[in-house]
VOZAZA-451361 format. One line per field, with one value per residue (C-alpha): residue in three letters; chain; x, y, z. Coordinates in nm, 2 decimals. Each point is the difference from the previous one (the first is absolute). Layout:
N
residuo: [ALA_...] $
cadena: [A_...] $
X: [X_...] $
Y: [Y_...] $
Z: [Z_...] $
***
This chain:
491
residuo: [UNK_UNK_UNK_UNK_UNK_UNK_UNK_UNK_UNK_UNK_UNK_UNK_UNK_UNK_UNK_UNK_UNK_UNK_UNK_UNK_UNK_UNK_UNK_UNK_UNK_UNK_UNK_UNK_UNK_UNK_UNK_UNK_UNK_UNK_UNK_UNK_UNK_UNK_UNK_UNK_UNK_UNK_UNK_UNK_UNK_UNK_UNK_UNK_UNK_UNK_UNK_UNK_UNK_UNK_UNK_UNK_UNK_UNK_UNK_UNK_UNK_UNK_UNK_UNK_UNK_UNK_UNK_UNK_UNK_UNK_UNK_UNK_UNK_UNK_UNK_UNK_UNK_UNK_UNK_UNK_UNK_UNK_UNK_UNK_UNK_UNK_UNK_UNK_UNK_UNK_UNK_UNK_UNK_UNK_UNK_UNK_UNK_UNK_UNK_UNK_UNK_UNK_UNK_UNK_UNK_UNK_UNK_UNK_UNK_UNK_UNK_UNK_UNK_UNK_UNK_UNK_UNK_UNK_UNK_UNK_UNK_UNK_UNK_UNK_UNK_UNK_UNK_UNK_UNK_UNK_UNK_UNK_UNK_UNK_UNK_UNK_UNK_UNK_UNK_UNK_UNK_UNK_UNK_UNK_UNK_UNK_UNK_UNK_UNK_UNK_UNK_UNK_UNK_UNK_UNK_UNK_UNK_UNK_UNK_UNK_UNK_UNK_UNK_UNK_UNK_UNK_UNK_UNK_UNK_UNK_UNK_UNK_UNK_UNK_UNK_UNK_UNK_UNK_UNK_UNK_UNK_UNK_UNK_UNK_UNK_UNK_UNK_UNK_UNK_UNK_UNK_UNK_UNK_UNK_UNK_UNK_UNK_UNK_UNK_UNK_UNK_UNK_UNK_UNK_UNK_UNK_UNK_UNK_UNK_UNK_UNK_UNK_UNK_UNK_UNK_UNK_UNK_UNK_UNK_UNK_UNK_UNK_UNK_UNK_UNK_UNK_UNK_UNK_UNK_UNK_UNK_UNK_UNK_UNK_UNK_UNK_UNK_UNK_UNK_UNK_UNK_UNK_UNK_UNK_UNK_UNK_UNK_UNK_UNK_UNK_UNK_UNK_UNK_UNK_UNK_UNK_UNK_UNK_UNK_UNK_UNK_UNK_UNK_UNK_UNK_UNK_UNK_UNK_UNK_UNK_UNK_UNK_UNK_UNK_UNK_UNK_UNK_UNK_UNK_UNK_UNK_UNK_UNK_UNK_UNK_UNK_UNK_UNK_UNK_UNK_UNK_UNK_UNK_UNK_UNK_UNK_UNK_UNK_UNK_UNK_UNK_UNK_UNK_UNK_UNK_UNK_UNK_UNK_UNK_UNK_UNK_UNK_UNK_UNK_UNK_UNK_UNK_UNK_UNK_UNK_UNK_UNK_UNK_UNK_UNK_UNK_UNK_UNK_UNK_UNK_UNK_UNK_UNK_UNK_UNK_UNK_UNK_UNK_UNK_UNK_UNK_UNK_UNK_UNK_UNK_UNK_UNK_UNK_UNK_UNK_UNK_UNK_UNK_UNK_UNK_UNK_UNK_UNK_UNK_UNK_UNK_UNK_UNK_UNK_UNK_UNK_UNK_UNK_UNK_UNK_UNK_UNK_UNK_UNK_UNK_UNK_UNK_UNK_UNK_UNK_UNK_UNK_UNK_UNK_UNK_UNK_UNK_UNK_UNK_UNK_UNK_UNK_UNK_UNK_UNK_UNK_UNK_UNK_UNK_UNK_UNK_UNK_UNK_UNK_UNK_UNK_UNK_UNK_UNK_UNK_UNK_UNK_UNK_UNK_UNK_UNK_UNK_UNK_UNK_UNK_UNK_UNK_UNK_UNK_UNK_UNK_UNK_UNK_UNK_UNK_UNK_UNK_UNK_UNK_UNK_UNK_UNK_UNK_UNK_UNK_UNK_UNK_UNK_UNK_UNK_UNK_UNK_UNK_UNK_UNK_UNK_UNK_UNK_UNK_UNK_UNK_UNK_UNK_UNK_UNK_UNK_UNK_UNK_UNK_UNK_UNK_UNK_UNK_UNK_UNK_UNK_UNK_UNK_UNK_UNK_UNK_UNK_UNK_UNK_UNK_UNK_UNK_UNK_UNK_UNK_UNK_UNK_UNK_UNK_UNK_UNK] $
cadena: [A_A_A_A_A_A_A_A_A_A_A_A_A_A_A_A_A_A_A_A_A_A_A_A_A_A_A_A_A_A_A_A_A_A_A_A_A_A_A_A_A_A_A_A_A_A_A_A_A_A_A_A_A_A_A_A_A_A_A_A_A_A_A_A_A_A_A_A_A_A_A_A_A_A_A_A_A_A_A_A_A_A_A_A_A_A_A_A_A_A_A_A_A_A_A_A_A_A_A_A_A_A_A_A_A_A_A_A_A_A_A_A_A_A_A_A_A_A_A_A_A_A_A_A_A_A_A_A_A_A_A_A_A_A_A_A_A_A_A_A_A_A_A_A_A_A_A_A_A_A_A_A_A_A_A_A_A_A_A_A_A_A_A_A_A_A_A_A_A_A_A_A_A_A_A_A_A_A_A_A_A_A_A_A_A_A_A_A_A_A_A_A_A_A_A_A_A_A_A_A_A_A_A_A_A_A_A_A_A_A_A_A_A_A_A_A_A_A_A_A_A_A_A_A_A_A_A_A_A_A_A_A_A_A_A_A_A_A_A_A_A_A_A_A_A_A_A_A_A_A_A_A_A_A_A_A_A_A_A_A_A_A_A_A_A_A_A_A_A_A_A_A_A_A_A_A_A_A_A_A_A_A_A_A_A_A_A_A_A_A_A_A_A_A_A_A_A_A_A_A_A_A_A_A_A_A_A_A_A_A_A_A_A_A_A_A_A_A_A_A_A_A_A_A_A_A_A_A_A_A_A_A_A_A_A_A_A_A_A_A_A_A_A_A_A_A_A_A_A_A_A_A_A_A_A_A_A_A_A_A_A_A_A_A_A_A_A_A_A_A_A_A_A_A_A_A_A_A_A_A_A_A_A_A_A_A_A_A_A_A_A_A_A_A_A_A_A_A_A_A_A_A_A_A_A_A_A_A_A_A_A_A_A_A_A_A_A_A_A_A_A_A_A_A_A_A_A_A_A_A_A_A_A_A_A_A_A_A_A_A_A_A_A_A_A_A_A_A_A_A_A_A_A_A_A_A_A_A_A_A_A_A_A_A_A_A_A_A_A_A_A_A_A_A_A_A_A_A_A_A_A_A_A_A_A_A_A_A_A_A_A] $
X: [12.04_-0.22_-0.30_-0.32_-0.25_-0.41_-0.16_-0.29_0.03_0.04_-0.33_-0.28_0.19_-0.24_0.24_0.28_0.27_0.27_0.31_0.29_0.39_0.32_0.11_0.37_-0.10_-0.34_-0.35_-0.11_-0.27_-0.16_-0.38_-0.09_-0.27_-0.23_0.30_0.27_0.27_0.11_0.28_0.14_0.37_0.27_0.35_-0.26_-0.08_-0.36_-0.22_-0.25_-0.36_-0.17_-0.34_-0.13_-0.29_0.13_0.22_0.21_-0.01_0.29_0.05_0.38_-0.16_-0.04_-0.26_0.25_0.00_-0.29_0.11_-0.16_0.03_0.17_-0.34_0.24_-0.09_-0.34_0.17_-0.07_0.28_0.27_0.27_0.11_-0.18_0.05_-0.07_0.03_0.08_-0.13_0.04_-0.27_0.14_0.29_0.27_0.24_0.32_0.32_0.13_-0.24_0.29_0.18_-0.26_0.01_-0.34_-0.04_-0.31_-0.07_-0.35_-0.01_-0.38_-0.15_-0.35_-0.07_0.10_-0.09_0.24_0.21_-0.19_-0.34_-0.08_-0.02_0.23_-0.01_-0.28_0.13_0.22_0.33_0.25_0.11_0.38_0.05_0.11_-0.22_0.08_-0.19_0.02_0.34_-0.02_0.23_-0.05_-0.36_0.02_0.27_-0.29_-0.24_0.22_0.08_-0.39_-0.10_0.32_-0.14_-0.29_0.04_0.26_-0.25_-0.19_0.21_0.09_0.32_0.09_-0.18_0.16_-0.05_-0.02_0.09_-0.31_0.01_-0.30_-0.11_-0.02_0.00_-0.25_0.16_-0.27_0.05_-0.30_-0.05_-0.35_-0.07_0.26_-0.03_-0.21_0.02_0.09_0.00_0.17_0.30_0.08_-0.01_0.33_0.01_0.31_0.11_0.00_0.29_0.07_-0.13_0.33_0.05_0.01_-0.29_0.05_-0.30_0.01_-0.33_-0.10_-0.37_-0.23_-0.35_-0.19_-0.05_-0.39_0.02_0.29_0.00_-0.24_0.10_-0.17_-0.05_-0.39_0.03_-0.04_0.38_0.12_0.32_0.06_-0.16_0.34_0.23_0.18_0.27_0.10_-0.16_0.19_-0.23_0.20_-0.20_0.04_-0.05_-0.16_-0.25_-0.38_-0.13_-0.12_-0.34_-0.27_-0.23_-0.09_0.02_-0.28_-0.01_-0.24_0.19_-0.29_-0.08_0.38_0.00_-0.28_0.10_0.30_-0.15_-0.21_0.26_0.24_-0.15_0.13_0.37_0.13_0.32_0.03_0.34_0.22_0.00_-0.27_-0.11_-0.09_-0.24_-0.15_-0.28_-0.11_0.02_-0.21_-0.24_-0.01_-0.06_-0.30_-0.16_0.04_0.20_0.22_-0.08_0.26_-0.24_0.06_0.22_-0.30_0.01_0.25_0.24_0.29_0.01_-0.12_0.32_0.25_-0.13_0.00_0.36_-0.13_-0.32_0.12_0.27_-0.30_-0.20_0.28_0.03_-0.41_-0.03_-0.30_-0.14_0.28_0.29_-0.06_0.12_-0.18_0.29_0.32_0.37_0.04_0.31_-0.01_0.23_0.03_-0.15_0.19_0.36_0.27_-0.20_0.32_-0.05_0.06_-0.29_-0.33_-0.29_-0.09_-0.37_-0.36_-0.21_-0.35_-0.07_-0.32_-0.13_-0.39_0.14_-0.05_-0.35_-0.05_0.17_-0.26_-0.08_0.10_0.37_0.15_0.32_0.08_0.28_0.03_0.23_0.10_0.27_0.33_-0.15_0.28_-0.06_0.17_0.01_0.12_0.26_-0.04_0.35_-0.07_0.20_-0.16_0.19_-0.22_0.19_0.33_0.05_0.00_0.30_0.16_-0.06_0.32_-0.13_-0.31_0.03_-0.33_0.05_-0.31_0.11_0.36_0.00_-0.29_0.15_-0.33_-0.32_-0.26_-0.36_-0.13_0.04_-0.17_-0.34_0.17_0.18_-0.30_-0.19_0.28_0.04_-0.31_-0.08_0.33_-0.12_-0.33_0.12_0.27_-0.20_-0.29_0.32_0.10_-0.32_-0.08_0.36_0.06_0.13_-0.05_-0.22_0.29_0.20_-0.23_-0.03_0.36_0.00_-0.28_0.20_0.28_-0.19_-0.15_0.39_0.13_-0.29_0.07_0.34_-0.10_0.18_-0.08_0.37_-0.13_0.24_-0.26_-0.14_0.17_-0.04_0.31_0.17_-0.21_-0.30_0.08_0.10_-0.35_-0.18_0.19_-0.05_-0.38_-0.01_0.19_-0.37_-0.15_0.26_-0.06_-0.35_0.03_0.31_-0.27_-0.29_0.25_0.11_-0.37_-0.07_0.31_-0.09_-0.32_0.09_0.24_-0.27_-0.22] $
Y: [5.15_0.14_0.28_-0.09_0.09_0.03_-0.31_0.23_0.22_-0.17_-0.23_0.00_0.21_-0.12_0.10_-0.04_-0.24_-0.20_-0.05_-0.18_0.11_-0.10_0.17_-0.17_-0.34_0.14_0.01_0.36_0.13_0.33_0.06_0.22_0.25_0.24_0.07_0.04_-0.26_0.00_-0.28_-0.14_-0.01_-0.14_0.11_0.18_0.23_0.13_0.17_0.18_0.19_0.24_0.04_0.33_-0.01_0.03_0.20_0.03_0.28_0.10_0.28_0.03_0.08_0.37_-0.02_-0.01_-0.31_-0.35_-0.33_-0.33_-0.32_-0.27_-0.29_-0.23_0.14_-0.19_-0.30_-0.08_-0.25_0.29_0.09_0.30_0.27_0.23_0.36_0.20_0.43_0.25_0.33_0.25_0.32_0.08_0.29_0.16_-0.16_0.12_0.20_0.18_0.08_0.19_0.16_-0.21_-0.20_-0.06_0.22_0.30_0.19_0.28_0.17_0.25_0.15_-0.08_0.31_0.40_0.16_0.24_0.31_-0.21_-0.10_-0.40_-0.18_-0.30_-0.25_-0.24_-0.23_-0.19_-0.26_-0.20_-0.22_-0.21_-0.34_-0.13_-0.37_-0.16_0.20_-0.22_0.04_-0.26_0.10_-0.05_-0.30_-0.16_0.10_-0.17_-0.32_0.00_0.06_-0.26_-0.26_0.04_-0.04_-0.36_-0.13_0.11_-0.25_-0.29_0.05_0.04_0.33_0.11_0.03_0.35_-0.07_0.28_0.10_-0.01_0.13_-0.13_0.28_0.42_0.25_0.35_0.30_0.39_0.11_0.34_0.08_0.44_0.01_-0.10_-0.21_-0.35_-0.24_-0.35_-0.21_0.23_0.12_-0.37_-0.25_-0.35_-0.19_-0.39_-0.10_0.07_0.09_0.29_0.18_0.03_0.38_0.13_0.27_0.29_0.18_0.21_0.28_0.14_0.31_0.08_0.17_0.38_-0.06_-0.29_0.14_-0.16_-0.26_-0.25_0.15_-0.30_0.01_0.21_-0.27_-0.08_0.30_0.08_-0.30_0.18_0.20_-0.29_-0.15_-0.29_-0.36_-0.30_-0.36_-0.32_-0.29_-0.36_-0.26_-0.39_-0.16_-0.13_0.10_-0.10_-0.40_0.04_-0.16_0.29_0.18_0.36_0.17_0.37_0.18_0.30_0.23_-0.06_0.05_0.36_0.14_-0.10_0.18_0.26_0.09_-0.05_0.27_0.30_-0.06_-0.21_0.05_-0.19_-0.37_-0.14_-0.31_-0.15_-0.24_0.17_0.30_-0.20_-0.25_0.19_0.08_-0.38_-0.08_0.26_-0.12_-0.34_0.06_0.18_-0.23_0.17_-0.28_-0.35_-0.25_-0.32_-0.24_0.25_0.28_0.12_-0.17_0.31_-0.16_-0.15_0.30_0.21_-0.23_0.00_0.40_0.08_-0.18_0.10_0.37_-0.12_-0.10_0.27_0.25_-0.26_0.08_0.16_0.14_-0.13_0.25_-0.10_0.27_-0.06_0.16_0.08_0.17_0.01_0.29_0.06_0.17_0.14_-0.18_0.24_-0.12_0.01_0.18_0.03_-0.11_0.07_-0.39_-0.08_-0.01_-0.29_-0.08_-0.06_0.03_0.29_-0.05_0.10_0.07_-0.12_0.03_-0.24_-0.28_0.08_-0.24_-0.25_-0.31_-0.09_-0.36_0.05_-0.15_-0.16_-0.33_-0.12_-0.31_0.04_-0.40_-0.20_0.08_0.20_0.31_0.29_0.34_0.29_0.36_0.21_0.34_0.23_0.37_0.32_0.35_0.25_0.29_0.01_-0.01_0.31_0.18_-0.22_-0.03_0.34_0.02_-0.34_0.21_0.30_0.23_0.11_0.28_0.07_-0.06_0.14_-0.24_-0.32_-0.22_-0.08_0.23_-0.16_0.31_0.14_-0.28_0.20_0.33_-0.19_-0.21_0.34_0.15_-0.28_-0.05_0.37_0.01_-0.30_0.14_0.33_-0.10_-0.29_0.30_0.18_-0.30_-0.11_0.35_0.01_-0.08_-0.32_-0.38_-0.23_-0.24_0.29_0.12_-0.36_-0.02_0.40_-0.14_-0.28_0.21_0.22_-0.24_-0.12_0.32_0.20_0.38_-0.06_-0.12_0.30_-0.20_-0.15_-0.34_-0.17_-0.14_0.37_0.07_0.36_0.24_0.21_0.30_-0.14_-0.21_0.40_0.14_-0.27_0.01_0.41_-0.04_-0.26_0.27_0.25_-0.38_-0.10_0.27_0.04_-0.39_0.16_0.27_-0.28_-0.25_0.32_0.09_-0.41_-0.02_0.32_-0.13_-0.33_0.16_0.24_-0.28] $
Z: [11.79_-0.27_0.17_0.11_-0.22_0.23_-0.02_0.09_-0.26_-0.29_0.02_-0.26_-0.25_-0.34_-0.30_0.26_-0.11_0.24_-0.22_0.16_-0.08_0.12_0.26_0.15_0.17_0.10_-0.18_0.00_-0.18_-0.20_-0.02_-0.25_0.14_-0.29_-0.24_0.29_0.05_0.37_0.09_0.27_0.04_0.14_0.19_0.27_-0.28_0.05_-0.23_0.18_-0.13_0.15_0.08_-0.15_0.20_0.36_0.20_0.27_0.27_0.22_0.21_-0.18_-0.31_-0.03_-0.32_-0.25_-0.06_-0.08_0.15_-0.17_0.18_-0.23_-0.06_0.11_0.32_0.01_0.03_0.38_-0.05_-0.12_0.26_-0.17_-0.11_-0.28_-0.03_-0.30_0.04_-0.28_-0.02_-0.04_-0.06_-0.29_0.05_-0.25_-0.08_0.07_0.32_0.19_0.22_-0.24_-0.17_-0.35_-0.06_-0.30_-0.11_-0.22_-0.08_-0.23_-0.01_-0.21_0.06_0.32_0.12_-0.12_-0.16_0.23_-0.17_0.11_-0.32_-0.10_-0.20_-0.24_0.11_0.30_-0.12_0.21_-0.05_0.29_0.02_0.27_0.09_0.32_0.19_0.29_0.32_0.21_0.35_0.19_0.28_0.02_-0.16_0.21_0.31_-0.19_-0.03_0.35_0.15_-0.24_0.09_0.36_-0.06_-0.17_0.24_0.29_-0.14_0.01_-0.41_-0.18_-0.10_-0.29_-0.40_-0.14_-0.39_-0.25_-0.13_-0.39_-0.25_-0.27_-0.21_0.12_-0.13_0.03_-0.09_0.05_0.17_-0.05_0.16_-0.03_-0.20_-0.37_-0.24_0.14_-0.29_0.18_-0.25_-0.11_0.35_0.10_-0.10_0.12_0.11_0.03_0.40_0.22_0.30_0.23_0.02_-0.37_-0.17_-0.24_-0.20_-0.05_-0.26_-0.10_-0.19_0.08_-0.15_0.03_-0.25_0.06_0.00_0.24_0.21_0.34_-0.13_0.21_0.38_0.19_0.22_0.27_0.24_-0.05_0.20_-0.09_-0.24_-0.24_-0.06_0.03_-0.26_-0.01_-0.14_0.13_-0.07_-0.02_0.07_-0.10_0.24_-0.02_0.30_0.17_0.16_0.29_0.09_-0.07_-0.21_-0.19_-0.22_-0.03_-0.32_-0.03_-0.22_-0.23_-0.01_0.39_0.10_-0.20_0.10_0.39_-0.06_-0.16_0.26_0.25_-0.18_0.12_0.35_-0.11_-0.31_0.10_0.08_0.11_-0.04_0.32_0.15_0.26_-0.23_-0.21_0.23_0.12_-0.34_-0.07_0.29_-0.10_-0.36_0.10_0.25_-0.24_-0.23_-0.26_-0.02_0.08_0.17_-0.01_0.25_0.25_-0.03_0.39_0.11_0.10_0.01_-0.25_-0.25_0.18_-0.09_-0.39_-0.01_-0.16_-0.33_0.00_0.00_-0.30_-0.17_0.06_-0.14_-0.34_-0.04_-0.32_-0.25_-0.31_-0.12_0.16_0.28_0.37_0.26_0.19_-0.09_0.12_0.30_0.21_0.36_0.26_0.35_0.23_0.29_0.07_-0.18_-0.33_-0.23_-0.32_-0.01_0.23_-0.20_-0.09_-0.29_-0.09_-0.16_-0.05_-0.11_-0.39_-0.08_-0.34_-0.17_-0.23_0.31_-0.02_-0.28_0.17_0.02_0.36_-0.09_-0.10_0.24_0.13_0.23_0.15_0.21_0.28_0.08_0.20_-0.20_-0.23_-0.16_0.01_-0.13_0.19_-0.07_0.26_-0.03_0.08_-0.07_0.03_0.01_-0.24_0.22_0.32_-0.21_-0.15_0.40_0.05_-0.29_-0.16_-0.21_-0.20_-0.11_-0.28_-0.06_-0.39_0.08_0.39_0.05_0.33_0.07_-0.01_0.15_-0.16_0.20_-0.03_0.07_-0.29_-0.22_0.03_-0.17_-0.22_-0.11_-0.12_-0.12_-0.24_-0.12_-0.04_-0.22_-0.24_-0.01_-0.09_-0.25_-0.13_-0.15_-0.14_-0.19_-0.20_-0.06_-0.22_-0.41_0.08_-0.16_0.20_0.07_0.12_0.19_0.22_0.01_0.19_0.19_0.16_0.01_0.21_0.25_0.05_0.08_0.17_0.07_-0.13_-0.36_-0.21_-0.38_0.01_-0.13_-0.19_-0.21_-0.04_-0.40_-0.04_-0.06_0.27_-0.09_0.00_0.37_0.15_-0.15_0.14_0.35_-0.06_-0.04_0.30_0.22_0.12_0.07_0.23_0.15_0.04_0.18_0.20_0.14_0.01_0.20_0.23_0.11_0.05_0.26_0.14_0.08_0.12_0.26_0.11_0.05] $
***
């Protein structure tokens, strides 16, 4: 008996095409939705979609993981429901158990140097292999709470598909720490399967004049300092029944946001995090959703992609008003594992050019598909207290741990280094093209630039009479960057 595909759900589809195939001695049929082929199937074989824009609640589910309802659930004929569990954390591979995740940091410059003095300009490289957070015993809870549930109400007992993506996102998020480069630190995968292994592999440095460029707003508390990997899974599915359409206005939606920064720099994955904001956006009419405008329910049940297209928003430049953050789970045992992944505000003048009628629509229909984005994060912060031997400190060895307090010393120490050093440089008998290249050099390696450049051709005498000359300036910083830390701790 081949599965029943919603009568329901399948009317009115415009571009929507009903192909008939063979299918044993019974007349199945595949309706092609957008540019999605779902199929119905024989041998009791079901293929199931989600709907990304709904979720299920039980009290079995400690927070670590989203539940989508299948939208053949919205068949009021269907006698079986479907229920699909993702994950919303990741965790290290390997066993924790025993000691051997698979992760290794090695950091330079984000500590002092024993003697007090700084080092090279911040820069790390970080090793690790991460995978979707497993908890069976949770999710065996959730299965059973959700099994009761149904047969309570005179259903069979529901299918739990293996949720599948159709393609993973995998970015090092490395907020407070280093220059942010989106596009190298971000590598794309073909889908799969939640469980599967990623491998990060990243090496990071900030300029000694912008050392610690990368302070998140205030506002974020202690997210500011947080740093991790964040793994976007895409999945097919559908939104919501409904007949609207939803208009936002780019210039309107920034400046909302901007205003709204000051007092939350962070927004979150999960629905409940963003509703409000939706609501708020939609009252004052920042965004328009046509023929549901005030109808509250309805405008709730469209608000996980409205917030996916509010994060897609970009500039006449390409620029996105909101970047990639990772924070710690404040509640429980604070795992290095348990962390969310989500948006911080980035503020732009570049969006003030934006015209006021850019704008994007999106009709939200009956079987329309939809894509929608999982977030899984991990923060690297709360790791390196647990897992000290997997970190090494090239300036502090005895300091294993990245300590943000020492960003705003470091910071000064930097720049007064390159600003020092930098003088020194253009005041020498140098080329032009030389001089660039000691320049950069410099800006790489902060207070530890010492004219080793490989692209510095001079002889060996001439490199230790240079280094000589370079000697009472080091020092002179050395004293400057003394008196600046001595000050600070007397403040």
């Amino acid at each position: 008996m081949c599965a029943r595909l919603s009568g329901r759900a399948f009317i009115n589809l415009g571009d929507g095409q009903m192909l008939k195939s063979a299918c044993g001695r019974s007349a199945c049929f595949a309706i092609q939705v957008a540019f999605v082929l779902f199929t119905a199937v024989c041998a009791n074989a079901q293929t199931y979609v989600p709907l990304v824009d709904e979720y299920d609640g039980v009290a079995a589910n400690t927070g670590r993981y989203l539940i989508l309802p299948a939208f053949e659930n919205t068949d009021p004929n269907v006698k079986r429901k479907a229920y699909f569990i993702f994950p919303k954390y990741l965790q290290y591979s390997g066993d924790e158990s025993l000691g051997t995740i698979n992760l290794g940091v090695n950091h330079i410059g984000y500590s002092l140097l024993p003697d007090g003095s700084a080092d090279y300009s911040p820069r790390i490289s970080i090793v690790a292999t991460v995978e979707a957070i497993e908890d069976s015993k949770i999710e065996t809870a959730i299965k059973q709470e959700l099994t009761k549930r149904d047969v309570a109400a005179g259903l069979l007992e529901p299918a739990f598909p293996t949720p599948t993506f159709a393609d993973y996102e995998i970015t090092t998020v490395t907020a407070g720490l280093s220059e942010r480069d989106d596009k190298s630190n971000t590598v794309k995968y073909p889908g799969g399967y939640p469980g599967q292994s990623f491998l990060v592999n990243a090496h990071l440095y900030t300029g000694a004049n912008r050392a610690f460029v990368l302070d998140t707003p205030p506002s974020s508390g202690r997210d500011a300092n947080l740093w991790g990997v964040a793994i976007r899974g895409r999945i097919h599915g559908y939104g919501n029944r409904l007949d609207c359409t939803l208009t936002m206005h780019h210039k309107k939606v920034y400046d909302y946001f901007a205003a709204r920064a000051s007092a939350q720099a962070y927004w979150g994955a999960v629905k409940a995090d963003v509703s409000q904001e939706i609501r708020k956006m939609s009252d004052d009419q920042i965004m328009d959703f046509g023929s549901c405008r005030g109808d509250q329910e309805k405008i709730d049940k469209l608000v996980m992609p409205a917030w996916q297209m509010i994060i897609d928003m970009q500039n006449d430049d390409g620029e996105k008003m909101f970047y990639q953050m990772v924070r710690e789970v404040t509640t429980g045992s604070n795992h290095p594992g348990e962390s969310q992944s989500g948006w911080g505000f980035q503020a732009s003048a570049k969006w003030a050019t934006v015209s006021q009628e850019k704008n994007v629509s999106f009709n939200f229909n009956v079987a329309t598909q939809l894509d929608w984005t999982l977030p899984m994060a991990m923060s690297f912060g709360s790791s390196c207290s647990a897992y000290k031997s997997n970190f090494v400190n090239a300036s502090d060895p005895k300091k294993s741990c990245v300590d943000a307090k020492d960003a705003a010393r470091i910071k000064t120490a930097q720049r007064n280094c390159f600003i020092q050093f930098a003088q020194e440089i253009t005041k020498l008998s140098l080329p032009e093209d030389m001089t660039k290249r000691l320049l950069n050099d410099l800006n790489r390696d902060g207070c530890g630039f010492d004219f080793t450049s490989p692209g510095l051709v001079i002889s060996l005498a001439q490199l230790r009479d240079l280094q000589s000359k370079f000697e009472p300036i080091k020092a002179r910083v050395r004293k400057m960057n003394d008196d600046m830390i001595a000050a600070m701790d007397k403040d």
